[in-house]
C-alpha positions as CSV (number, residue, x, y, z in Angstrom):
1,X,-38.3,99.4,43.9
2,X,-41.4,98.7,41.9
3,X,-44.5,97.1,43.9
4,X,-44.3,94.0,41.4
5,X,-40.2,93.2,42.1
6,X,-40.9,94.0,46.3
7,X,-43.4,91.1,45.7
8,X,-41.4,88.3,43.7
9,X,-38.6,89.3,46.5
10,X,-41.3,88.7,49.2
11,X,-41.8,85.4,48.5
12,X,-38.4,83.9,47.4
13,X,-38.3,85.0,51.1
14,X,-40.6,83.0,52.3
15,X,-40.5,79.1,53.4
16,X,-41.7,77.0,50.8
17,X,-43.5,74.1,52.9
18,X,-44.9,71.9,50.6
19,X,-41.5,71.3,48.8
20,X,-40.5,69.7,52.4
21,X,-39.3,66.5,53.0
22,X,-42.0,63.9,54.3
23,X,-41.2,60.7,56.6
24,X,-44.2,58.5,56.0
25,X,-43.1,57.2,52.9
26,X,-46.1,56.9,51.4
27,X,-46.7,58.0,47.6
28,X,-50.2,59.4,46.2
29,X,-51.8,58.3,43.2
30,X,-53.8,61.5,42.5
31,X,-53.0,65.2,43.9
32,X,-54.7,68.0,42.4
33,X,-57.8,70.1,42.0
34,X,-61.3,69.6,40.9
35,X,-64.4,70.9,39.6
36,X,-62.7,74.0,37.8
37,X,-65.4,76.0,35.9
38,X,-63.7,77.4,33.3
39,X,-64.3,79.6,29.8
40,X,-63.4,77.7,26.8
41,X,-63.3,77.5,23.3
42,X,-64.6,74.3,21.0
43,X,-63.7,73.4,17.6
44,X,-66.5,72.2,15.8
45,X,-68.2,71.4,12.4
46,X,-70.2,74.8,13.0
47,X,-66.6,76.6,13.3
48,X,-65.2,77.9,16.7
49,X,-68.0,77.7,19.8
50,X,-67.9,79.2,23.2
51,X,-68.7,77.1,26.7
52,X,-67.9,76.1,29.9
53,X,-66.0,73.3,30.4
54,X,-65.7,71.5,34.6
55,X,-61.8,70.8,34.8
56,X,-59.8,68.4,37.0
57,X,-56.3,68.3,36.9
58,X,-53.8,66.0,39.2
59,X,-50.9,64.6,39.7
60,X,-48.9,61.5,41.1
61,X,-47.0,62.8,44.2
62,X,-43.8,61.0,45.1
63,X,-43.6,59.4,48.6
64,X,-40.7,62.0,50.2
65,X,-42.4,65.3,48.4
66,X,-45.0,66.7,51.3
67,X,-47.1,68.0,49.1
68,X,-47.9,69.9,45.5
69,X,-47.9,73.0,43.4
70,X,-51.5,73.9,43.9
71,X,-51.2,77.3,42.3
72,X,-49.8,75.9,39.7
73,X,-52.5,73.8,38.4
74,X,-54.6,77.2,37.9
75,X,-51.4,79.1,36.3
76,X,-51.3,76.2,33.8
77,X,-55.3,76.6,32.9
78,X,-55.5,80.5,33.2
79,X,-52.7,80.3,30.3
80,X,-54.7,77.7,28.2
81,X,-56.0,80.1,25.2
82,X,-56.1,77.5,22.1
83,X,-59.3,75.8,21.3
84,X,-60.7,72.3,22.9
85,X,-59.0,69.6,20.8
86,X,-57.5,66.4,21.4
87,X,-53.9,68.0,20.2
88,X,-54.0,71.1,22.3
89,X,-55.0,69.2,25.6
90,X,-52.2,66.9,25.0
91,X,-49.8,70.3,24.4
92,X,-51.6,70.9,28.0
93,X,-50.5,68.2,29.5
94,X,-46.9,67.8,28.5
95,X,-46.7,71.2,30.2
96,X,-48.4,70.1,33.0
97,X,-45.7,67.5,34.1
98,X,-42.4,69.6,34.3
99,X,-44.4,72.3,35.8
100,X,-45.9,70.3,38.5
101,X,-42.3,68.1,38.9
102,X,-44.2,65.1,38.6
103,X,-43.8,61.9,36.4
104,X,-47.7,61.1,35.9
105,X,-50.4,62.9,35.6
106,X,-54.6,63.4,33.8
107,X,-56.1,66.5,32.3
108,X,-60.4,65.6,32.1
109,X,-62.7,68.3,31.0
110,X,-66.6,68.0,30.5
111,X,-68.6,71.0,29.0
112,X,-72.1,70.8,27.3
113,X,-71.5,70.8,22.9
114,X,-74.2,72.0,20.9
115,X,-75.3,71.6,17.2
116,X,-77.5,73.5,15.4
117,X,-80.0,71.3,13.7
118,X,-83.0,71.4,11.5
119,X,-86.6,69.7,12.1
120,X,-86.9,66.2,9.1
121,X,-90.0,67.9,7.8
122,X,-90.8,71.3,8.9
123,X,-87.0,72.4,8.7
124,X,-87.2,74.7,11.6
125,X,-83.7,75.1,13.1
126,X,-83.0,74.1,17.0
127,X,-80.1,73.3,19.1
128,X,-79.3,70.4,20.4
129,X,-77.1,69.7,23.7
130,X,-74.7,67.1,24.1
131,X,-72.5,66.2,26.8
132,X,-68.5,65.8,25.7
133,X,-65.8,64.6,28.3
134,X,-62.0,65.1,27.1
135,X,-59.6,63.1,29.0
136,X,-55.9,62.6,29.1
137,X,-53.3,61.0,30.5
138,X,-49.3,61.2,30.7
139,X,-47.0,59.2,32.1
140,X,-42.9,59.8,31.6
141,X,-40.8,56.6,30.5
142,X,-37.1,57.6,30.8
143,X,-36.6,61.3,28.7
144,X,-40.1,60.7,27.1
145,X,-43.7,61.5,28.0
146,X,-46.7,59.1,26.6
147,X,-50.0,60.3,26.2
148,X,-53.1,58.9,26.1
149,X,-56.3,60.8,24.8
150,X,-60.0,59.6,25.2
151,X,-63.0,61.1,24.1
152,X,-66.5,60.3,25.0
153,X,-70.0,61.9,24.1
154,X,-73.0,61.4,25.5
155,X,-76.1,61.0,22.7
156,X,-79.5,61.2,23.6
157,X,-81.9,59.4,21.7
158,X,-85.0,57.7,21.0
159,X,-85.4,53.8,21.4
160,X,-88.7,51.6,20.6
161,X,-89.1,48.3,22.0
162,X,-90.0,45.4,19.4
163,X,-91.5,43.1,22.0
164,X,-93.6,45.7,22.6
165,X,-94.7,46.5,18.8
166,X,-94.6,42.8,18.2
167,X,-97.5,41.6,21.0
168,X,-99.6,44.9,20.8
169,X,-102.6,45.3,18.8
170,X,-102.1,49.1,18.2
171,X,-98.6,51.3,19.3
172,X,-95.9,50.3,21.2
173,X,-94.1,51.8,24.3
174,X,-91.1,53.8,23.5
175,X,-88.3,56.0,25.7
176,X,-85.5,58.6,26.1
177,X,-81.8,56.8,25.8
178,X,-78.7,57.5,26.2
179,X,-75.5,56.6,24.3
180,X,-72.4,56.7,25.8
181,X,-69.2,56.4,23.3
182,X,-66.0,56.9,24.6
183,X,-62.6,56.1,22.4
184,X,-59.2,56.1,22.9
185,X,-57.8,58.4,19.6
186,X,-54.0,57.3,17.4
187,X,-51.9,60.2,17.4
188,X,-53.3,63.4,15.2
189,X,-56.2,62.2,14.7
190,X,-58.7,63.7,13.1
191,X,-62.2,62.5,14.8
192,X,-64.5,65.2,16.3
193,X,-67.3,65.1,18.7
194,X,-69.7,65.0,15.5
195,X,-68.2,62.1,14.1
196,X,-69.4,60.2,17.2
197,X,-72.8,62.2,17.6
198,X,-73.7,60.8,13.7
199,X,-72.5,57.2,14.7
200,X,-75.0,57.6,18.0
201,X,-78.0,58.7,16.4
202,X,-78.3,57.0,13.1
203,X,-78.5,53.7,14.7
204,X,-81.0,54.6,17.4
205,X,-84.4,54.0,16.7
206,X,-84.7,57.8,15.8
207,X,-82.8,60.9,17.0
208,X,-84.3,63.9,18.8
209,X,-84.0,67.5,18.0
210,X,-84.6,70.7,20.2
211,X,-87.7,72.2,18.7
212,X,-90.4,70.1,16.7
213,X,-93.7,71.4,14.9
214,X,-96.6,68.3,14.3
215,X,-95.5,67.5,11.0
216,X,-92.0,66.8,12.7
217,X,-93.5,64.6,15.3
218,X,-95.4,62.8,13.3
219,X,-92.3,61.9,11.3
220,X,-90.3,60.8,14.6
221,X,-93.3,59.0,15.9
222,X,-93.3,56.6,12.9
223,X,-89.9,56.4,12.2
224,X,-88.9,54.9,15.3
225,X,-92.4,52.7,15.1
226,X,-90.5,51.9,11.8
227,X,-87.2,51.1,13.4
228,X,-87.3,49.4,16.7
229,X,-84.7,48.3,18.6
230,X,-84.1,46.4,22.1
231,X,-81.1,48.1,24.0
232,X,-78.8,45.0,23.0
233,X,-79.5,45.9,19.1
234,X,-78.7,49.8,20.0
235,X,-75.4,49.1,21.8
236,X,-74.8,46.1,19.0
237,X,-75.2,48.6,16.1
238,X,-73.3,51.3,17.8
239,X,-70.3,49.5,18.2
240,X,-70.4,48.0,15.0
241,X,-69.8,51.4,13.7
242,X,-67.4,52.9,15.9
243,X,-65.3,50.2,15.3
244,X,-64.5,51.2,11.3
245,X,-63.4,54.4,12.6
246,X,-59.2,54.2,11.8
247,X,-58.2,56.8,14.4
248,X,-58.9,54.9,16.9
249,X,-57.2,53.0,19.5
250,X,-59.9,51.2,21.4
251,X,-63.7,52.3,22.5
252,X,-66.3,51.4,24.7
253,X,-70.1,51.8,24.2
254,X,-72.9,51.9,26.4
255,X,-76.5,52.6,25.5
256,X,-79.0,53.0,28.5
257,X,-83.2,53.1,28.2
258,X,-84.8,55.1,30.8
259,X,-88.2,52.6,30.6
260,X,-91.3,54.3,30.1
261,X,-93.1,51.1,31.6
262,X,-90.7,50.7,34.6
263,X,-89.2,52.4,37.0
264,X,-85.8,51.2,36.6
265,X,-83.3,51.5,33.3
266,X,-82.4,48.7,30.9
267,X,-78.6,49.1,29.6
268,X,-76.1,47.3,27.8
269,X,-71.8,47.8,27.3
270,X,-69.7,46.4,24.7
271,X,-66.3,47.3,25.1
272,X,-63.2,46.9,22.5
């Protein structure tokens, strides 16, 4: 007998605890496992890109089931070969719930994007890092399984206060923000990270690349001189936007300034 039949034998032999029945009658809303790093693959404008995604992955565990298929979870993501998209996670996750026996459950996955951009003036060619967060949910009614997918990006970018430019004789104070867009996506659709990442910067008081020569940051200084923008018009605009988009279900927007005159951060939400 082969080493790999002895060890399937092995353990259909053994007791299989978790799969026990438990008295306390209590049902968990989340079972599973957390901060997975893990090799992926991203679809992108720039064609097929490799990174590291952070994976958690749970299920709802009835109230007479002792515990879970641990394993399983890791089985289900060691198999996951297709590329990071809003269709494949959701082919993920209606796997997910027979496999684990379970009638609910949430795939979420954050990994860094990155986009290859070029300096306004000087043209020189940098990347530029964004954070991306892919999450989904299922849930079976009856014979069927519903599935929700979000997606949210994180946009950093540069914001210029107008009270300041308004009451000062010469410049005005400026600072690093952050957009947060997250959106619920219809059924096949077709939005990508870059769709939100283009919403995100062309409404901020100017957007930042990786690498910058003095022609460049003369450019972004006076641009965003040019264009500001109180935290309330940045989350305002932002939404205004990501609310033509058709392939989506419903969004939320945040934009927060980290104050270069404070030690605290100014931030706004609109959600829709």
């Amino acid at each position: 007998m082969n080493d790999t039949k002895t060890a399937q034998l092995n353990a259909m032999s053994m007791p299989d605890v978790q799969s026990n029945f438990d008295e306390r009658n209590i049902p968990i809303e989340q079972v599973g496992v957390r901060n997975i790093r893990f090799p992926i693959t991203v679809l992108s404008e720039q064609g097929l890109l490799p990174s590291v995604a952070e994976f958690n992955l749970n299920v709802a565990l009835p109230a007479e089931k002792k515990g879970t298929h641990m394993s399983r979870f890791m089985a289900l993501l060691q198999d996951h070969k297709d590329p990071i998209s809003a269709k494949n996670i959701e082919l993920m996750i209606r796997k997910m719930l027979p496999l684990l026996e379970a009638s609910k459950g949430m795939i979420e996955l954050t990994y860094t994007h990155f986009v290859s951009k070029k300096a306004p003036v000087s043209g020189i060619q940098s990347m530029m890092d964004y954070q991306v967060t892919w999450t989904s949910f299922a849930q079976t009614h009856d014979t069927d399984i519903h599935v929700a997918n979000f997606l949210k990006v994180t946009v950093p970018v540069m914001s210029l206060c107008p009270c300041s430019k308004e009451i000062s004789d010469y410049g005005a104070h400026n600072q690093r923000s952050h957009v947060n867009i997250e959106v619920q996506l219809k059924d096949d659709s077709s939005i990508i990270v870059e769709d939100l990442i283009r919403i995100a910067e062309s409404q901020a008081s100017c957007e930042l690349w990786g690498l910058l020569k003095r022609t460049d940051e003369k450019y972004v200084t006076e641009k965003s001189y040019e264009n500001p923008k109180f935290v309330e018009d940045l989350v305002r605009d932002v939404a205004s936007h990501v609310a033509q988009l058709k392939d989506i279900v419903s969004y939320e927007v945040e934009a927060e300034n980290f104050e270069s005159i404070h030690n605290h951060s100014a931030f706004a939400r609109i959600a829709s």
